[in-house]
C-alpha positions in Angstrom: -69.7 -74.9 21.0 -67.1 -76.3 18.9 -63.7 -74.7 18.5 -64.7 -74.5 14.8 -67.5 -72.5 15.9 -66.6 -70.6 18.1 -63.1 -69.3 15.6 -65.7 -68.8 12.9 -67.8 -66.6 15.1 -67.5 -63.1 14.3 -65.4 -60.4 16.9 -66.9 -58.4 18.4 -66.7 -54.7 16.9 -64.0 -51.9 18.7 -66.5 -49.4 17.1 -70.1 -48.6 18.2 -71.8 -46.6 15.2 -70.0 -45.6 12.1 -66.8 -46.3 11.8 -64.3 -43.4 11.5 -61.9 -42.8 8.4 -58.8 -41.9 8.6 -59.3 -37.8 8.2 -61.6 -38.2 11.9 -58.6 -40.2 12.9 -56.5 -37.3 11.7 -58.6 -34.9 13.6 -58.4 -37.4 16.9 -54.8 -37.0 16.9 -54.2 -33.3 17.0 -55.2 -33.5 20.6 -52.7 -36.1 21.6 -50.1 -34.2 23.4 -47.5 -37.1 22.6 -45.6 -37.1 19.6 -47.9 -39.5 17.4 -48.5 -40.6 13.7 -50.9 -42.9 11.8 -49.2 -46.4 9.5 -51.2 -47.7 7.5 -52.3 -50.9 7.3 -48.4 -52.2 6.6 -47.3 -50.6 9.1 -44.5 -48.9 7.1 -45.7 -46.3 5.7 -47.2 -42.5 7.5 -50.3 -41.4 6.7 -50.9 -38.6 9.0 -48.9 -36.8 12.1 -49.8 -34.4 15.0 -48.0 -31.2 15.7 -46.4 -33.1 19.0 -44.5 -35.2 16.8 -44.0 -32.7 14.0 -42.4 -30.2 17.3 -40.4 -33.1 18.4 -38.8 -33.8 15.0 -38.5 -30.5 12.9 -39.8 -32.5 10.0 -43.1 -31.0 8.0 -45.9 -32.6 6.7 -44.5 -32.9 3.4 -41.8 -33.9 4.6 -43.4 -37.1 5.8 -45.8 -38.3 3.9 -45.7 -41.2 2.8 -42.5 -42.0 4.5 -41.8 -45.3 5.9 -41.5 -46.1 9.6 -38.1 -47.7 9.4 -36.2 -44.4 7.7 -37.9 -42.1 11.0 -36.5 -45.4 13.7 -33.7 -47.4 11.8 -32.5 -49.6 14.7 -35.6 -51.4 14.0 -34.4 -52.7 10.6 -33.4 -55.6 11.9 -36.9 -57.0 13.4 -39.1 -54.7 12.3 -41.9 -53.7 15.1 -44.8 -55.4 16.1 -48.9 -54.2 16.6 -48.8 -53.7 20.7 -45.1 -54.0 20.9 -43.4 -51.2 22.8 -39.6 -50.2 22.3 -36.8 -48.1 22.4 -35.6 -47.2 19.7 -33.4 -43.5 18.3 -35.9 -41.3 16.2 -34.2 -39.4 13.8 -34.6 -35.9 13.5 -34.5 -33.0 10.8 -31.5 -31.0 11.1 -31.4 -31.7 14.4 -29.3 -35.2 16.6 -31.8 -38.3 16.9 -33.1 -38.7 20.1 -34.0 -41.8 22.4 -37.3 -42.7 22.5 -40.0 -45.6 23.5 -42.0 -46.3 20.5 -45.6 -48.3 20.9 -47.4 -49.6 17.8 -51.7 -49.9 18.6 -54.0 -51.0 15.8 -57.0 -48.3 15.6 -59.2 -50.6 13.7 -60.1 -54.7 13.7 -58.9 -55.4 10.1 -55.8 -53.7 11.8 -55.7 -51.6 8.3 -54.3 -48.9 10.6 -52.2 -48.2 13.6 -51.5 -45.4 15.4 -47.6 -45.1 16.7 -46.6 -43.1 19.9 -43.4 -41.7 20.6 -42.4 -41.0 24.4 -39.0 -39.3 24.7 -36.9 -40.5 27.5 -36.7 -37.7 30.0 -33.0 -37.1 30.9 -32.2 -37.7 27.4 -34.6 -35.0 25.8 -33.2 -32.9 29.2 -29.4 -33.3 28.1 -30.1 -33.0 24.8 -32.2 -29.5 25.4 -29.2 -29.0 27.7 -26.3 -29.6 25.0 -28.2 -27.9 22.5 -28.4 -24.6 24.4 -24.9 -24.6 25.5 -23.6 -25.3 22.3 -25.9 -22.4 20.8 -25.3 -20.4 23.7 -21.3 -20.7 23.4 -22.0 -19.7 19.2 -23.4 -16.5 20.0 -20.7 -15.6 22.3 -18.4 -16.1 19.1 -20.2 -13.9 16.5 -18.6 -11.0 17.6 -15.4 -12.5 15.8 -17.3 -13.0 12.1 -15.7 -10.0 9.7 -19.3 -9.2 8.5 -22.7 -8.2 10.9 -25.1 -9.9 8.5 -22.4 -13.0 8.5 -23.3 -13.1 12.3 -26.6 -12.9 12.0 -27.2 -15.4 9.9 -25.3 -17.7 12.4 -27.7 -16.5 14.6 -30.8 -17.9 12.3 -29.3 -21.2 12.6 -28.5 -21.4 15.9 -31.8 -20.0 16.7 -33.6 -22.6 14.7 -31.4 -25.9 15.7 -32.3 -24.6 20.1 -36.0 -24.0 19.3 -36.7 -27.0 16.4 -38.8 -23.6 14.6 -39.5 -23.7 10.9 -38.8 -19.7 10.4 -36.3 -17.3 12.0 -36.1 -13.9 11.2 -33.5 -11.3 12.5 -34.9 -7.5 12.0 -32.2 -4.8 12.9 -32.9 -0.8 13.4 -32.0 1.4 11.0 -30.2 4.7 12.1 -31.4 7.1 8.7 -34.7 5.6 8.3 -37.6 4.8 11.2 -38.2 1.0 10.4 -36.6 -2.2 11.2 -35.3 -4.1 7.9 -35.2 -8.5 8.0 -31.2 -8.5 7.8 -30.9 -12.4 8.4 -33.9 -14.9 8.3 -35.1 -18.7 7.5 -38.4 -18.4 6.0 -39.4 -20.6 3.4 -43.0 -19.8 3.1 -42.0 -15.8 3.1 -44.1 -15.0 6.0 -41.6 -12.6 7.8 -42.1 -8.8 5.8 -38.8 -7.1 4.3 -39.2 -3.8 6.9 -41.3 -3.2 9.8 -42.2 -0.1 11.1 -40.6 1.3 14.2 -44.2 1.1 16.0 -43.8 -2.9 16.0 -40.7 -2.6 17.9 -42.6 -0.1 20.7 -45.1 -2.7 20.8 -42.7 -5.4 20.8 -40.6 -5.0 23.8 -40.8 -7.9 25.7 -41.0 -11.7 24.7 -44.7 -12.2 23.5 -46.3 -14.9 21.1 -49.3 -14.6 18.7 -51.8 -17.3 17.7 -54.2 -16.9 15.2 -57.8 -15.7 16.6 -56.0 -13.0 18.6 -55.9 -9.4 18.0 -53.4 -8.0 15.1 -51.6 -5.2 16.8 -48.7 -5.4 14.5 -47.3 -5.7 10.8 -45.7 -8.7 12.2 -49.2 -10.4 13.5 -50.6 -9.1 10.3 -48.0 -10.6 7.6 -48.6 -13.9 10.1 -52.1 -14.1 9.4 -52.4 -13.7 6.1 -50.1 -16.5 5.7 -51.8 -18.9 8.0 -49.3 -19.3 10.4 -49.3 -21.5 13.5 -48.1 -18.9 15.6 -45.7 -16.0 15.5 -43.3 -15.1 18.8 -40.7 -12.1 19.0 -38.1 -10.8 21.3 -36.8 -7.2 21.7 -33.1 -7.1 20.9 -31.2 -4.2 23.2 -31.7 -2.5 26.3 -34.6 0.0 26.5 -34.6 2.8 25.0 -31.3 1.8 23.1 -33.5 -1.4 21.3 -31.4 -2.8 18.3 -34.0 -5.2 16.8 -36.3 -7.9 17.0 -36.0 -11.7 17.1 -39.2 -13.4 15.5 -39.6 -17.3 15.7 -42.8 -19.1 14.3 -44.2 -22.5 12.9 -46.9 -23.1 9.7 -47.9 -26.4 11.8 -46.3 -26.8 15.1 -47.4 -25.7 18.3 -44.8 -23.9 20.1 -42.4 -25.6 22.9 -42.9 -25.7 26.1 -41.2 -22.7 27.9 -40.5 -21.1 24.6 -40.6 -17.2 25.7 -38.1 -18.1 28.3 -36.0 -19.4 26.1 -36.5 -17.1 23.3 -35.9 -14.5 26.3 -32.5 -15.9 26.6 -31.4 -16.5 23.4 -32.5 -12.7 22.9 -30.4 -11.9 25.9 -26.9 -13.4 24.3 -28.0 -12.1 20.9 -28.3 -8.7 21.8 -24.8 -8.6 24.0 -23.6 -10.6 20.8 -24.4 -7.9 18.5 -23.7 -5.2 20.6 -19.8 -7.0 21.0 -19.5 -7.1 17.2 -20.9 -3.3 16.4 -18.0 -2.3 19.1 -15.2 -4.6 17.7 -17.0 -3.4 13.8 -16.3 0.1 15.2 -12.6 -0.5 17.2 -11.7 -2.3 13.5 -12.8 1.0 11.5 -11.4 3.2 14.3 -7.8 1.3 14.0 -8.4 1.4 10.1 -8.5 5.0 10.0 -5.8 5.2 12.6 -3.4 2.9 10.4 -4.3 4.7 7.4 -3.2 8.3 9.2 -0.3 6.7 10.3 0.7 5.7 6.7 -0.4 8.6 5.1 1.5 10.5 8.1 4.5 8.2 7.4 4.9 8.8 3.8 4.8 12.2 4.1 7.6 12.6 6.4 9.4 9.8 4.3 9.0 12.0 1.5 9.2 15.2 2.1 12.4 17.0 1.2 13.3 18.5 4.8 14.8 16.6 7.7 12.2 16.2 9.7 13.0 15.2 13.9 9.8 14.0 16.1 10.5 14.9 20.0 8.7 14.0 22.6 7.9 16.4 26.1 10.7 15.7 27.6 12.9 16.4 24.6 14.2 13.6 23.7 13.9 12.2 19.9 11.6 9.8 19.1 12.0 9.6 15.4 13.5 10.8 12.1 12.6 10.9 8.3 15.6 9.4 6.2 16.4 12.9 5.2 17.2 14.1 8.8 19.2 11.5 8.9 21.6 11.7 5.9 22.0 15.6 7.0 23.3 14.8 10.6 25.2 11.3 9.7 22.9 9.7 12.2 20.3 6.4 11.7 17.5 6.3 14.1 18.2 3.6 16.4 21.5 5.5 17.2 19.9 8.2 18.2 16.2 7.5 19.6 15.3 8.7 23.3 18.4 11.2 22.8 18.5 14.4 23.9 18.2 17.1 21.0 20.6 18.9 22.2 23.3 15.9 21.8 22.3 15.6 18.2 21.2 19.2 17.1 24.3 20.8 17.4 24.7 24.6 16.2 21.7 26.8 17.2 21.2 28.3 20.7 17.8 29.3 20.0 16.7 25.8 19.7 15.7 24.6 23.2 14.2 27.8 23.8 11.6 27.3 20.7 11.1 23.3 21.6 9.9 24.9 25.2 8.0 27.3 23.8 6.2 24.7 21.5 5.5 22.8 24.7 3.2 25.7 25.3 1.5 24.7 22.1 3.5 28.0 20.0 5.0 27.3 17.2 8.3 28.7 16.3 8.5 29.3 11.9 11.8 30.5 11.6 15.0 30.4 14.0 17.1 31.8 11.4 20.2 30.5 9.6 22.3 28.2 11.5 25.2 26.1 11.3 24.2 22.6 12.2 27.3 20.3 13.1 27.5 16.8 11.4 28.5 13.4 13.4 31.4 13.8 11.8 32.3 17.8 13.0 31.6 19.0 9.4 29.1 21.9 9.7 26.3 23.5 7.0 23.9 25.5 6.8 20.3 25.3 7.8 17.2 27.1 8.8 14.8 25.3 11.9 11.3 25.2 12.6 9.5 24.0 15.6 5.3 23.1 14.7 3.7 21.3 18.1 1.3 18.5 17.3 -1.2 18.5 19.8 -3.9 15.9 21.1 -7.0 17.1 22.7 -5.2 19.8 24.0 -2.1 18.9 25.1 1.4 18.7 23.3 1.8 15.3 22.3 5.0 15.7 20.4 7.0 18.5 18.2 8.1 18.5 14.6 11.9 19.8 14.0 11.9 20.9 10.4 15.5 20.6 9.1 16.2 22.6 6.0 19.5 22.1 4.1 20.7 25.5 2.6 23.6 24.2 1.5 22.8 24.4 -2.0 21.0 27.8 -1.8 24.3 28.9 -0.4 26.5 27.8 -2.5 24.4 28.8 -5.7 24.4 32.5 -4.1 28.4 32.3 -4.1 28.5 30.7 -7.4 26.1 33.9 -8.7 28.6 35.8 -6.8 31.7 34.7 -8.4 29.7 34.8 -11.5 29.3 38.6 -11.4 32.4 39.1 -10.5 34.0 36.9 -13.4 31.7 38.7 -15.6 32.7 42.5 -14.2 36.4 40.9 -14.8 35.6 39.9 -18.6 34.2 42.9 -19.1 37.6 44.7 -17.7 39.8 41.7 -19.6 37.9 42.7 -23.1 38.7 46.2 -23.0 42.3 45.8 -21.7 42.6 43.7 -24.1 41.7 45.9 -26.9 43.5 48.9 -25.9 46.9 46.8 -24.7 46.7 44.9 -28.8 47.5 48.1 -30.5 50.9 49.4 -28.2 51.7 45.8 -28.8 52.0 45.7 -32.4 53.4 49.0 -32.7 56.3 47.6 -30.4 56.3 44.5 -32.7 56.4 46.9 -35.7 58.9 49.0 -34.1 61.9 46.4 -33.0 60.7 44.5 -36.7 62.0 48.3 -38.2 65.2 48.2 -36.0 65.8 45.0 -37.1 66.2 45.5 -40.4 68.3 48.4 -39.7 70.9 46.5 -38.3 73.7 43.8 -39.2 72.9 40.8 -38.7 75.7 40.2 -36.7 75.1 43.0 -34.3 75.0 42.5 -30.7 71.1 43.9 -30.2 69.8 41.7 -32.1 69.3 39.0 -29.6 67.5 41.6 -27.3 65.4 42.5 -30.4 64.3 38.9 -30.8 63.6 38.6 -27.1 61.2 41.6 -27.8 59.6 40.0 -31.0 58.3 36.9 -29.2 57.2 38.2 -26.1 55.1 40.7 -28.3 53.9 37.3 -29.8 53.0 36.0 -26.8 51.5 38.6 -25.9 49.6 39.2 -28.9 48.4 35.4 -28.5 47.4 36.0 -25.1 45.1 38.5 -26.5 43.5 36.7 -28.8 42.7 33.7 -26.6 41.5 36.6 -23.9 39.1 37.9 -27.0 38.0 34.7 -28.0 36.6 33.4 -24.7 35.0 36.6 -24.1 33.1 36.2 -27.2 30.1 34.6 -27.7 31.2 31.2 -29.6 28.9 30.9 -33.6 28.6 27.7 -34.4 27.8 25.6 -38.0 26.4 22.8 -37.1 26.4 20.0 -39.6 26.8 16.0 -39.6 30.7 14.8 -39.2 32.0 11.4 -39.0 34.6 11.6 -35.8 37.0 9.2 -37.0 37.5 11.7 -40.4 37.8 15.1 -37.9 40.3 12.8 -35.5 42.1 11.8 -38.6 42.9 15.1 -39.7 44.0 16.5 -36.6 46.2 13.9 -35.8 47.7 14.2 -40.1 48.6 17.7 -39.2 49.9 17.0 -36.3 52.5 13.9 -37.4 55.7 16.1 -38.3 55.5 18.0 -34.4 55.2 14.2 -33.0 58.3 13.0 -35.1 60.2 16.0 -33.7 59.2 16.0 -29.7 59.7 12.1 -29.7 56.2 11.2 -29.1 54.4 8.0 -30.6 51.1 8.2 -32.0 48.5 5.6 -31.6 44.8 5.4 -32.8 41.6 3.1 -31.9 39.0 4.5 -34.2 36.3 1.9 -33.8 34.3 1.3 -36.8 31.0 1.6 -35.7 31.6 5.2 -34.3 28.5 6.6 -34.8 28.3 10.2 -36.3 28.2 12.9 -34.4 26.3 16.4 -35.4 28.6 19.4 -34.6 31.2 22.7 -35.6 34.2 21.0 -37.5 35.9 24.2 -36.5 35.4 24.7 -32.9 35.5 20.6 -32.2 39.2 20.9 -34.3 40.1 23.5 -31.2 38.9 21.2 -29.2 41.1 18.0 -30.0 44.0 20.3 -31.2 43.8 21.5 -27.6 44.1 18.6 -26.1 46.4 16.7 -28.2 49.0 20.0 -27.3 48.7 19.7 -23.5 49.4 16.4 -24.2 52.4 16.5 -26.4 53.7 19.7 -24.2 53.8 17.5 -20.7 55.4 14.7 -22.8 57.5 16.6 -24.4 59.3 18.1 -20.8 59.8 14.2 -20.1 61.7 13.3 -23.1 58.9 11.9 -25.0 55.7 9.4 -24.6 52.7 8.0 -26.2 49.7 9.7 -27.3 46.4 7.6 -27.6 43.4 8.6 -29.2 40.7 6.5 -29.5 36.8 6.6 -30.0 33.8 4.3 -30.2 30.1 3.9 -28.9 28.8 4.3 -25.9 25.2 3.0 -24.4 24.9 3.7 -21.1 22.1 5.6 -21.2 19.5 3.6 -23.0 17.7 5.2 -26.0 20.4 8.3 -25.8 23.0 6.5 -27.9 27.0 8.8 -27.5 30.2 8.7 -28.9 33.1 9.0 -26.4 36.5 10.2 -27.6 39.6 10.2 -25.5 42.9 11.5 -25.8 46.1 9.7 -23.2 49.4 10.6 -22.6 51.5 8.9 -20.5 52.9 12.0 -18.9 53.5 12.9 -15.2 49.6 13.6 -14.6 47.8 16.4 -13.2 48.5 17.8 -9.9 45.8 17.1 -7.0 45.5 21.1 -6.7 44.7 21.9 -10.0 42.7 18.9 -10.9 39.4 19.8 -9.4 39.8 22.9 -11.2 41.4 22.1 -14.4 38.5 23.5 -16.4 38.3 26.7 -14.9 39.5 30.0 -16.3 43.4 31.0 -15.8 44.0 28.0 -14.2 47.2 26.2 -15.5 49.8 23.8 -15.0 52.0 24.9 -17.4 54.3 27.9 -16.5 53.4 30.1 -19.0 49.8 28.6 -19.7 47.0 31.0 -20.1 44.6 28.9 -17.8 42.1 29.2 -20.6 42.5 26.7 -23.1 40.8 24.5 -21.5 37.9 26.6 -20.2 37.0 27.4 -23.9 37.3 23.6 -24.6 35.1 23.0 -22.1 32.5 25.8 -22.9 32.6 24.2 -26.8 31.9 20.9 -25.5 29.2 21.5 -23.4 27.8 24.1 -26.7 27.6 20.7 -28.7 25.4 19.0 -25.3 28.1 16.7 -24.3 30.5 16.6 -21.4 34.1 16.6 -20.6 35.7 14.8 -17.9 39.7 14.2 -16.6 41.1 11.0 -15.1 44.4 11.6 -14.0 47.4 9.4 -11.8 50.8 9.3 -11.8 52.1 8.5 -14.8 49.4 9.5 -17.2 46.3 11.4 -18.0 43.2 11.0 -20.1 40.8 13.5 -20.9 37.3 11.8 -21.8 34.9 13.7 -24.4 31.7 12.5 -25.0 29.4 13.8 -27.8 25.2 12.8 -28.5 25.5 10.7 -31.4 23.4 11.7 -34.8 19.6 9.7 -34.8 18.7 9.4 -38.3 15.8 12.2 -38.9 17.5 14.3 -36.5 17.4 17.8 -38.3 
């Protein structure tokens, strides 16, 4: 036979019978327990996969279809692979590192229109792959205790889950504590198998690492939801300890066959999932716990910050371990001065003190020591009442409140009332005096006028008659001014322009400067605003003022009044008008000053000590305030008046 012959002779066939097509071939290679897919007659392109290979790369079927050879084992780009050639090659993986494999290309047919590749991983590399991929997993479930939010760690837990076991679904169910069910709090589940809630029987039934397949008995919702969705297979694992269970882990495939070992390592991952979870609910319940502690510590804090009593924290063995800033303005202490003192080195003043802070250690609280005088840092004493409130901390004293109340004020309001009443009992004794002394005064001034008259000019009595005549004067101007204080003050109010009233005054009073050698100078502003009072009683006022003034002056040989007045803003939206009257006199002495504007007091030597009481008690009618700045070598009384607001009635 010739060589032409014998190449034109036809080959032998690989198939006795009918030839298969490509769904038998299909069916052929489900039960190939390597990793294995059908090319088509190119060789580039996948026609069909088995659940080996479908496990080994966490790719779909969809996912693949169609897809060619050289995108699943790029290194063979270069020289693309041959029909019988076997290599190694890296086969890339979904969502998961490639992996090194030997690849082997077989034709399945004699036209060679398809060819069947098998993929053999290399042992220790799919080991230490496995390997890295659960100690990587292993170390991300240690961490998920750290994650702010539960269902934030959970869903960690999905992924890690999935990338360690190459599954397609995941689903995380968690107990509920108000209902009996579990509910799906984290999941991967494309195809929805996994059900929103389970019952609480699944998880009785669930509690140890089992799988399903389809074709076994639904003793579950979980098996149940599987097979209606035509899973591949459906495995759980209890989450907990029994009969403290948390949840259930549940893994599964559409396609894929489970791995090799997979309950043991679902098991595990289970394992560091539960002590995971359990980690975070504690560190979830520490943060809370700490939260609620803060925010009683601030709320604690503000209070004491706040409150309007001193307020001293001491600890069993006495000694201070805070105090409020109002404690501390009453001793003249700061904190740090005086923390881990003894009380007794700060408190200074009450005897009954260390007594009641040993009694509260008893858990008795003392509400009232009484009034005590409490000495300052710097010796100065005032008055106070104490109480002593233990806290206590599952029944023991953890610390005691001193409550610090300043009476001070209360005190010296009940002395003010006091010398009140007694001003007033005085007033009321002045008044009448007053009346009945008025009348044997002008029939003395009556009298010695009649004498007078009676006599020559010339004569010797006279001078005693005069001395007569003026102190019945005086005396008769003593009682008006005594009168008029007592009196209730009437005022007509109406709108005045200061610089007019100041004008006037200061007209009338021109000749008595000339005479007393006293020079007169005036600062009326222009834009004084007007002011809304009694022209009367605000002419006593000035005319009061500018005779002090001109009197002290006067003693000295003479001086220089000032008046002036203008706007004042320091108040905002309450515009004012300040007036002030200066003499450059020897000023006011230190003793009197601090009571210059209390009744019968009086630097003059035969003042009244009420002129400027009344003045006072008219300024303070019209809302406005008075105020004295004196030194050596002159004086200035300061009045300052509300100005008039247009559509002020």
């Amino acid at each position: 036979m010739t060589q032409s012959e014998t190449s034109a002779a036809p080959r032998a066939s690989f198939w006795r019978g009918k030839k298969p097509n490509i769904a038998d071939l299909g069916v052929l290679l489900k039960h190939l327990t390597e990793a294995a897919l059908i090319l088509d007659r190119t060789r580039t392109s996948v026609l069909f996969v088995n659940p080996a290979f479908l496990n080994l790369t966490a790719f779909a079927p969809e996912d693949l279809a169609l897809r060619p050879l050289i995108e699943l084992i790029p290194d063979t780009m270069e020289r693309p692979m041959q029909v019988g050639e076997e290599r190694q090659a890296r086969l890339v993986r979904k969502n998961r590192p490639p992996i090194e494999v030997k690849v082997k290309i077989s034709p399945l047919d004699e036209a060679e229109n398809w060819a069947v590749a098998i993929f053999s991983p290399l042992k220790h590399v799919l080991e230490q792959n496995w390997l890295e991929l659960m100690l990587d997993g292993f170390r991300q479930l240690t961490q998920m205790a750290s994650k702010d939010s539960l269902i934030e760690a959970l869903e960690q837990a999905v992924n890690i889950t999935r990338t360690i076991l190459g599954v397609e679904l995941v689903g995380i169910y968690r107990a509920e504590s108000d209902y009996p069910q579990l509910r799906l709090q984290a999941a991967y589940d494309p195809a929805l198998v996994l059900p929103d809630t389970l019952p609480v029987a699944d998880l009785i039934r669930l509690t140890s690492p089992q799988v399903w397949f389809p074709g076994r008995r639904v003793s579950t919702d979980l098996y149940r939801s599987g097979r209606i969705k035509g899973i591949s297979y459906l495995a759980s694992t209890p989450l907990g300890e029994e009969g403290a269970w948390l949840g259930l882990l549940v893994v599964g495939d559409r396609v894929a066959q489970p791995i090799e070992n997979l309950l043991k390592f679902l098991a595990v991952i289970g394992g560091n999932l539960s002590t995971a979870m359990v980690q975070h609910i504690l560190v979830a319940n520490q943060r809370l716990n700490i939260e609620h502690q803060q925010q009683a510590l601030d709320l604690q804090e503000v209070l004491i910050e706040n409150v309007h009593d001193g307020v001293i924290l001491v600890g069993p063995d006495l000694t201070i371990a805070a105090m409020n800033p109002v404690a501390e303005g009453m001793l003249g202490y700061t904190e740090s001065d005086i923390r881990h003192q003894p009380i007794d080195n700060v408190v200074i003043g009450c005897e009954r003190l260390i007594p009641a802070l040993n009694t509260a250690l008893q858990g008795v609280a003392t509400h009232n020591l009484g009034q005590a005088h409490i000495h300052r840092r710097d010796g100065r004493a005032f008055p106070a009442t104490i109480q002593t409130i233990p806290v206590e901390k599952d029944g023991r004293v953890q610390t005691t409140l001193i409550l610090l109340t300043d009476i001070s004020a209360d005190e010296q309001t009940r002395i003010r009332t006091q010398q009140l009443e007694q001003r007033a009992v005085i007033g009321e004794v002045i008044n009448a005096f007053a009346h009945e002394v008025r009348n044997p005064i002008n029939n003395i001034s009556l009298g010695v006028t009649a004498l007078a008259s009676e006599m020559e000019a010339e004569d010797p009595k006279q001078e005693a008659i005069n001395r007569i005549q003026n102190d019945c004067t005086r005396l008769t101007h003593l009682m008006e001014t005594i009168l008029s204080s007592s009196r209730p003050m009437e005022s007509h109010f109406e709108v005045l322009d200061p610089k007019m009233v100041l004008r006037k005054i200061i007209e009338r009073w021109r000749p008595r400067l000339a005479k007393v050698n006293v020079t007169q100078f005036s600062d009326m502003h222009p834009n004084t605003p007007r002011i809304q009072g009694d022209a009367r009683a605000l002419d006593q006022v000035f005319t009061n003022l500018i005779s002090n003034a001109v009197d002290v002056m006067h003693k000295q040989g003479g001086g220089t009044l000032s008046i002036k007045s203008a706007a004042l803003n320091v108040i905002p939206n309450l515009p004012q008008v300040e007036i002030s009257v200066t003499d450059d006199g020897p000023g006011i002495p230190d003793e009197i000053r601090e009571h210059i504007f209390e009744p019968f007091v009086s630097n003059k030597l035969r003042g009244t000590g009420l002129g400027l009481a009344i003045t006072k008690q008219i300024v303070t009618a019209h809302r406005g305030s008075i105020h004295v700045n004196t030194f050596p070598g002159g004086t200035v009384f300061s009045v300052i008046l509300p100005a008039f607001l247009e559509g002020e009635e």
